[in-house]
N, C-alpha and C positions, 0 to 999 in steps of 0.2 A: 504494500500500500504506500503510496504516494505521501510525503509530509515537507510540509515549508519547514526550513531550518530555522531556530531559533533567533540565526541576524536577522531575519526578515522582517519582522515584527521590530527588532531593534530599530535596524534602521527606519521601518515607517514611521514608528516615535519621533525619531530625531528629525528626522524630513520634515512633519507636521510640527514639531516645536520652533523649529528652523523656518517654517514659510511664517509664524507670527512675533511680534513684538518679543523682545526680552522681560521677561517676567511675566508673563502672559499665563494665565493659572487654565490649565485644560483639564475638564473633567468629564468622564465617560463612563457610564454605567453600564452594569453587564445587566443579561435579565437575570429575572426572577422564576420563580416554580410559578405556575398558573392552575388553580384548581381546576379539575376536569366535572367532578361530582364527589360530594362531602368531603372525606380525607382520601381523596386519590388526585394526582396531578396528570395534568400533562403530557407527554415527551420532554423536554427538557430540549429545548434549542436556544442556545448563544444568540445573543446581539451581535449582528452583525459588525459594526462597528466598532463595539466592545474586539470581536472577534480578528478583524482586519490589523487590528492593534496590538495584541497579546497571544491570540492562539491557543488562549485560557478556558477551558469547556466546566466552572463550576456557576453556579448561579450566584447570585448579593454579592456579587464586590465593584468595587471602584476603582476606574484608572486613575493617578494623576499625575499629570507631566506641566512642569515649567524650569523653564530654562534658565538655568542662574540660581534656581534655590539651594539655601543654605539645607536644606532637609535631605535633597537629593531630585537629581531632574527626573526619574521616572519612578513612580513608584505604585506599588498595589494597596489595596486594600481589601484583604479575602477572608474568607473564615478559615478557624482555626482546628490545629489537629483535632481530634473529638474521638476517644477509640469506640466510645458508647453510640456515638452518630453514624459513627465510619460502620459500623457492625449491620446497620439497618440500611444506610441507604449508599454506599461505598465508601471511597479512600477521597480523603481531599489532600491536594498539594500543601496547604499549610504556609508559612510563612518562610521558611530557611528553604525550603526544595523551589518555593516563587524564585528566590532571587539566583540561585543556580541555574537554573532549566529554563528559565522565561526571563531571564538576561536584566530583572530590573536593579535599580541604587540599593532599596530596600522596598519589604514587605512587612506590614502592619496587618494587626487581627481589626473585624469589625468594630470592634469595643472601643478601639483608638481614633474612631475618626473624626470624633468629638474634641477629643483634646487636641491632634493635629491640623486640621483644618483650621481654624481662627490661627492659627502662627500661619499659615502658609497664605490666608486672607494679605495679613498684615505685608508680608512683602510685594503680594501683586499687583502688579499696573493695573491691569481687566482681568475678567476672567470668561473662559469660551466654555459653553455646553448645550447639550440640546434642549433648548427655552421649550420643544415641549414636553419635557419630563416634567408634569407636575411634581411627580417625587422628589425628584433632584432638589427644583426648584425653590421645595418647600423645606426639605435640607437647608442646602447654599441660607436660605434667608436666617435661617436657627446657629448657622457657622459665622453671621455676618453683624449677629447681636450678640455672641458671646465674644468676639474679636472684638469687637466697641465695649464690652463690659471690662476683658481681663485687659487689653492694652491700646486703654484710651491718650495715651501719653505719649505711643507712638504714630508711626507713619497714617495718614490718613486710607481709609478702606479703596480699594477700587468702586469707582461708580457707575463704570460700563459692564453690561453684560451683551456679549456675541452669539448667534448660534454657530454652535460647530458645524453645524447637519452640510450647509454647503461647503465649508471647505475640507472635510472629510471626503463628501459628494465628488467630487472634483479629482480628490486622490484617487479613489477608487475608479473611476471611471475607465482610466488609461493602465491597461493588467501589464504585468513587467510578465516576462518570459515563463518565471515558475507560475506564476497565474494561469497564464494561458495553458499550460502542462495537465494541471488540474481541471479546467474548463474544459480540455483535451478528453479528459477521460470520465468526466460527467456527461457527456456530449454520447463519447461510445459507449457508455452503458446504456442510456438513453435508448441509442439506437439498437443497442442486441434484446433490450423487453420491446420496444414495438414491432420488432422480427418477428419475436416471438409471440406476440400478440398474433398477428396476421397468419402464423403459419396455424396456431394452434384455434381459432376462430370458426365456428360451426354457427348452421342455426340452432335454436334453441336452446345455448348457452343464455347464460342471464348478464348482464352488461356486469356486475360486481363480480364476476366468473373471471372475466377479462383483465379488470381491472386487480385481479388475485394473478394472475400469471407476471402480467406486469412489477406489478412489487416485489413480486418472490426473486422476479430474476436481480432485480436493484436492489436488492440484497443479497442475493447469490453472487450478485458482483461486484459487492464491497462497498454499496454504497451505502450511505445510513439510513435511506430510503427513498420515497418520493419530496420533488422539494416545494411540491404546491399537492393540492388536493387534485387526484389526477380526474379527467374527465372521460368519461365513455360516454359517450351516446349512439344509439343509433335509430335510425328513420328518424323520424321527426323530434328527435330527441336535439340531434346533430344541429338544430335552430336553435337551439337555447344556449349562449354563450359561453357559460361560465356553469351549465347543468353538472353538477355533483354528485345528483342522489343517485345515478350508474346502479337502476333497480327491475330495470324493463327487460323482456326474455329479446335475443336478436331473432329478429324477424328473417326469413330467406326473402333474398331479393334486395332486402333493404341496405346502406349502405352503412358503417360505424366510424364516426368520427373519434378520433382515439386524441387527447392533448393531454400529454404528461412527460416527466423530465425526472431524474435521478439527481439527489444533491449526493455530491461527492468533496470532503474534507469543506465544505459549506458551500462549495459554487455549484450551482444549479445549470440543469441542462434542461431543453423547453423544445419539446416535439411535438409538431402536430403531423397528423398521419389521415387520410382518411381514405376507407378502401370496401369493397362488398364483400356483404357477409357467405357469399357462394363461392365467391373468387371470381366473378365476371362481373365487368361493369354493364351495365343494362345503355342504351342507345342516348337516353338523355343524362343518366348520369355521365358515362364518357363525354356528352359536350359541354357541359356545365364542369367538368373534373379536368379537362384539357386548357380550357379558360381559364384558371384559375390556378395550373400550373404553368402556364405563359406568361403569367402576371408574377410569382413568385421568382421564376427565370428570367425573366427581364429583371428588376429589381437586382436580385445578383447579378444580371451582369454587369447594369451599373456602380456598382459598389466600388468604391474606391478614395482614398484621398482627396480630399478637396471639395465634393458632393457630400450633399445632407439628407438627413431621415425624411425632410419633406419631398426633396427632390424625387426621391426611390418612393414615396406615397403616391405622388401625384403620376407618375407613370403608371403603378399599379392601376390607380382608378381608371386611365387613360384606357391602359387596356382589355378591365373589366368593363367598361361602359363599352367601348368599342363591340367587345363579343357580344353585350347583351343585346346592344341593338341587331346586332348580324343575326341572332338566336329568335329575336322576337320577344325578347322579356322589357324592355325598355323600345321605346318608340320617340322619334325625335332626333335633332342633329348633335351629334357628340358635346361641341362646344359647351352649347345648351344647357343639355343636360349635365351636363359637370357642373358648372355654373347654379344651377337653381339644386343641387346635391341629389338629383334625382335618385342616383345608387343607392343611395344611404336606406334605401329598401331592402335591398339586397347585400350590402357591405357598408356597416354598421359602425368599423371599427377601424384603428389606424392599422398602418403598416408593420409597425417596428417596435419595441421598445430594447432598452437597454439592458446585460445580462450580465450577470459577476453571484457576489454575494445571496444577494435576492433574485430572486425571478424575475421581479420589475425593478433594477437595480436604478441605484443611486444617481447623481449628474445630472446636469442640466441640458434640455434640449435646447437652448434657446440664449442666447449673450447680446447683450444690447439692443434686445428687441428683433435681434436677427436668428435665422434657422441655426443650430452652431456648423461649422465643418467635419468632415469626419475625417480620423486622426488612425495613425496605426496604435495599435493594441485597444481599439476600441472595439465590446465586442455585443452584438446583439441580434434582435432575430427580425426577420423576415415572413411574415405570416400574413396574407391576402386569402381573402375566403368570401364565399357566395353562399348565403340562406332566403331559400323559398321555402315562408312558414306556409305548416300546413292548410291555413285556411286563405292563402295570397287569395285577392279579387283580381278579373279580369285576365287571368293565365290561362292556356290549360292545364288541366289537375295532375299531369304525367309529371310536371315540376312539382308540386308543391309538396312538401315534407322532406325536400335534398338540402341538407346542408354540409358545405365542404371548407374546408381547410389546409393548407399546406404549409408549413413551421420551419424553416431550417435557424439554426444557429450559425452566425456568420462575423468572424473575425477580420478585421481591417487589415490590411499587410500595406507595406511601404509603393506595391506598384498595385494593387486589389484589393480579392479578399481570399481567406479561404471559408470552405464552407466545413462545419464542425460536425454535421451532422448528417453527410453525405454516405453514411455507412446504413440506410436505412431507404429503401426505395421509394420513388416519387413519380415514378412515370407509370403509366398504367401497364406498360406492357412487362415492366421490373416487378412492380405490386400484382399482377397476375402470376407473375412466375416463380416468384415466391413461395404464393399460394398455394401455389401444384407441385410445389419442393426444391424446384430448380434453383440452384445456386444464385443467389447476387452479388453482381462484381460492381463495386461502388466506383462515381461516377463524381465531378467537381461539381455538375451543377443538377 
């Protein structure tokens, strides 16, 4: 299994202490346990941010870094050995193994960060965090009246507070090498469960049937699971967006839109697949499936340096409107209809978002009011898709209840892109052959 080395996190510390002022007080909260029902929790997943930072996987602690403290410029704040706690719910790193293994000045237990804080108030110019943790926030405010209590004699308190959120945003946006390495293999496991989906796929499996092979393999492949709530739908399921409850028997004939992605060491992979449930595409599915893979393929192919997410939308549309009118689903001159959003019938949703940490990762799309540029080591997906709900007016009914989508992940390179998630077939005549067992031999675009 794949792991970021210890400098890596050092260095991002330093890097982000380095892009703000001297004495600049940064503070980062990991999560917390989340009840699920009475005394049971969660899963337990890392802040991300927290996580980009430390590589630290316990719950309740605090980062804090500032450059120039007398205390120490990076330092934790975690819980404490416990062999009574460590017995029920595992091993925690503790305080002496933080500063070994996870490279910081020093580590302090929860208990201290009462006494520490207000000293560290006292030297800081400002202090940067995420304004919206009301927790934090309501901390910071209780550290900033005992500071004024115990050392009203000295230096005055800082009076600005920052949010971190965007210039963390911004770090992460652009993946260094080992980044991309990991996003490398959350991408291929990605693609070996929706293989596996499609080869093992019958009718009157139950869409949760599906979505059980899928997961089983993203953990048979090292990942720690899925990194979003995956989606199965199929027939007219495949209309509904963001459909979850993956509870309906597949239908023969019908098609199954499949959207899910394996998080691996926390980067997430983001696949949409969509393919029929017999292994033949039926006559209007293949022309609504073809559309929609010409849209996705354009798109990469423009991808490159210098061009933006809007630029790779507006062609998608360009060429989804184009088909629909050649098809008969939209009537009227392209221009037009682009113009007055007529698709937004049929294509609902943008092109692209951003991928790393989160599934809808961090960064800005947007700088001085302009689309941004895209940059190498910037990495995100590519997903155009066509939904005729069941009850559209004015079609006819042989559309209505298709809905399709096509997902790749796609990394920026210095002369392109590559595509991440090319191990996983897209063409109907690759998703057929699949089907029927034939080997697939992956393909850039």
């Amino acid at each position: 299994m794949k792991h970021l080395p210890v400098e890596t996190f050092i260095k991002r510390r330093q890097q982000l202490m380095d892009s703000l002022p001297d004495k600049a007080l940064l503070l980062v909260p990991s999560a917390t346990l989340v009840t699920r029902s009475r005394d049971t929790e969660h899963p337990f997943r890392q802040d991300s941010d927290f996580w980009y930072l430390t590589g630290f996987n316990e719950p309740d602690a605090l980062l804090v870094l500032m450059k120039g403290s007398t205390l120490g410029e990076q330092l934790l704040f975690n819980q404490p050995k416990d062999k009574i706690m460590e017995t029920w719910t595992g091993v925690r790193l503790g305080q002496e193994a933080a500063v070994i293994q996870l490279g910081f000045d020093k580590a302090f237990t929860l208990a201290e960060i009462d006494a520490q804080l207000p000293k560290l108030l006292v030297e800081a110019s400002e202090v940067w965090m995420p304004i919206e943790d009301e927790a934090l926030y309501s901390r910071y405010l209780a550290w900033r009246q005992q500071a004024r209590a115990r050392f009203r004699k000295q230096a005055s308190l800082p009076n600005r507070i920052t949010d971190l959120s965007q210039q963390l945003g911004e770090m992460r946006l652009i993946k260094t090498p080992e980044e991309i390495e990991l996003m490398k293999e959350a991408a291929r496991i990605s693609a070996e469960a929706h293989n596996r989906a499609m080869q093992v796929c019958r009718p009157g499996m139950y869409e949760y049937q599906l979505q059980a092979e899928l997961e089983h393999e993203f953990k048979m492949q090292g990942a720690s699971g899925p990194a979003y709530g995956s989606i199965v739908g199929s027939g007219e399921n495949a209309c509904v967006l963001h459909y979850v409850e993956n509870k309906d028997v597949i239908q023969k004939g019908d098609l199954v839109l499949i959207d899910a992605g394996a998080e691996y060491q926390g980067y997430a992979g983001d696949i949409t697949r969509t393919f029929p449930v017999s292994g033949v595409f039926s006559l209007q599915q293949k022309q609504l499936y073809n559309l929609v893979l010409k849209a996705n393929q354009l798109a990469i192919s423009l991808t490159k340096p210098g061009v933006t997410l809007e630029e790779l939308h507006q062609a998608s549309v360009h060429c989804l409107v184009t088909g629909l009118v050649e098809l008969g689903l939209l009537k009227g001159e392209v221009p037009h209809l682009i113009e007055a959003e007529a698709y937004k019938t049929f294509y609902m949703h943008g092109t692209s978002h951003w991928l790393g940490l989160d599934v809808h990762d961090v960064g800005l799309y947007r700088q001085e009011g302009q689309a941004r540029l895209l940059e190498p080591g910037m990495v995100f997906t590519i997903e155009p898709g066509l939904y005729i709900a069941p009850d559209q007016q004015g079609i006819d009914p042989l559309w209505c209840g298709i809905g399709i989508r096509i997902e790749d992940d796609v990394l920026v390179t210095e002369t392109g892109c590559e595509v991440l998630t090319s191990a996983v077939p897209k063409t109907i005549e690759g998703i057929e052959g699949l089907m029927k067992g034939e080997v697939y031999a992956a393909t850039r675009i």
